[in-house]
C-alpha positions as CSV (number, residue, x, y, z in Angstrom):
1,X,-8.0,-61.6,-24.7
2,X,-9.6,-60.1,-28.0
3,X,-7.8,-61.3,-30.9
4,X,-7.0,-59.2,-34.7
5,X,-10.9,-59.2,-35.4
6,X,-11.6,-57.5,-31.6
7,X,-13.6,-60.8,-30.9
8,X,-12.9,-62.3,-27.3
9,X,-11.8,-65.8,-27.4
10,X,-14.9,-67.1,-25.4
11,X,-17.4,-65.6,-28.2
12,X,-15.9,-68.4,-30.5
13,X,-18.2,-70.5,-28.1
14,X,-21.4,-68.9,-28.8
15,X,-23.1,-68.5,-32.5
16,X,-21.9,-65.7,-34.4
17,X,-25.7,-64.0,-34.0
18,X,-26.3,-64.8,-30.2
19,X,-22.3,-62.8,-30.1
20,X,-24.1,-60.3,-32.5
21,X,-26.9,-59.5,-30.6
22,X,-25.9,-59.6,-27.3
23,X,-22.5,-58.3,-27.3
24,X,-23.1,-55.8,-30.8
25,X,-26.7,-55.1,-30.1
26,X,-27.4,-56.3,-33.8
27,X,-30.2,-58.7,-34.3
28,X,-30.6,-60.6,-36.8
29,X,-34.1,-60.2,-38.8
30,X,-33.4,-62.1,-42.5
31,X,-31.5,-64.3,-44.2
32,X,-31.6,-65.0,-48.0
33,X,-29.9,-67.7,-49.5
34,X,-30.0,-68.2,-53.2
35,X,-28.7,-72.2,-54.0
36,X,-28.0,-73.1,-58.0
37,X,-25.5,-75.9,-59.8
38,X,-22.4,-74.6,-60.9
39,X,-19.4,-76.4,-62.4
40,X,-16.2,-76.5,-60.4
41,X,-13.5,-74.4,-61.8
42,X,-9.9,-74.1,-61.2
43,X,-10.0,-73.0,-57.9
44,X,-13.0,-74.9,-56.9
45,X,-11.7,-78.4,-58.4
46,X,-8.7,-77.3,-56.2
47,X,-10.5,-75.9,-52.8
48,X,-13.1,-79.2,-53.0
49,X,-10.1,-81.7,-54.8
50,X,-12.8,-82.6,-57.1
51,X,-12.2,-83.1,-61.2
52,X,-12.3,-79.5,-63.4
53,X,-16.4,-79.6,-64.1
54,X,-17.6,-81.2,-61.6
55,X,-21.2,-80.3,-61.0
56,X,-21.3,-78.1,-57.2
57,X,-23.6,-76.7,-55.4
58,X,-23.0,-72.9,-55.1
59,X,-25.0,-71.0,-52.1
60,X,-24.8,-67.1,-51.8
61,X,-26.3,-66.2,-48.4
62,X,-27.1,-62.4,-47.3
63,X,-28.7,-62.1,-43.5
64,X,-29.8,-58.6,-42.8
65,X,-30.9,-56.7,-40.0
66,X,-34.5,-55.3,-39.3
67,X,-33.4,-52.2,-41.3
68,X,-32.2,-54.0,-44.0
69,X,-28.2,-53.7,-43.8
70,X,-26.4,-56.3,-44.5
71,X,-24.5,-57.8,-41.6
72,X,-23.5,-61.5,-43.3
73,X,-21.8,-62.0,-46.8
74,X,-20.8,-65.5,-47.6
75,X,-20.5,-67.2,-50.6
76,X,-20.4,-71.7,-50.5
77,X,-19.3,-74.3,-52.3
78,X,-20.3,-77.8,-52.1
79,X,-19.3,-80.9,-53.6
80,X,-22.8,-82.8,-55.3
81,X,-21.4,-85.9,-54.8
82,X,-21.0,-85.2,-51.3
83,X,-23.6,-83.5,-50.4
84,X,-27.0,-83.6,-48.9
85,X,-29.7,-81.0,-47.5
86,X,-32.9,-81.4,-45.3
87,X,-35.2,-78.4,-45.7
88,X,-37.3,-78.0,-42.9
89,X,-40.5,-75.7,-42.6
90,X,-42.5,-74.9,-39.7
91,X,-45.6,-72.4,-39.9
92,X,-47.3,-71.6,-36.8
């Protein structure tokens, strides 16, 4: 039964770019993600129940297609005091 957004409930099994490109035909061909320290303000203190100024992590990631257009907005914060990355890189 497809819900408010038209998504099945069955595609809430699958990634949100394996639902993309095989149900959408959209595939996925970059994503950008631009990481820097902010301080958490009153909603962020509030969303992450952390003090007022707490340093965060703030993430801003843009995926696009193989034209370019923009299929994925999102914008992240992170607690630093509760938070930790791994960075992997593979070059073939």
């Amino acid at each position: 039964m497809a819900g408010r957004t038209g998504h099945h409930e069955n595609q809430a099994e699958h990634s949100l770019f394996q639902t993309l490109s095989q149900v959408h035909d959209v595939h996925v061909a970059k994503t950008t993600e631009a990481l820097e320290i902010a301080l958490a303000d009153e909603k962020v203190s509030g969303l992450l129940d952390c003090p007022l100024g707490t340093p965060c992590f703030y993430i801003e990631t843009v995926t696009e297609d193989a034209s370019g257009r923009t299929i994925e907005y999102s914008r992240s914060y992170f607690r630093g005091d509760k938070t930790s990355f791994v960075i992997e890189r593979s070059y073939s």
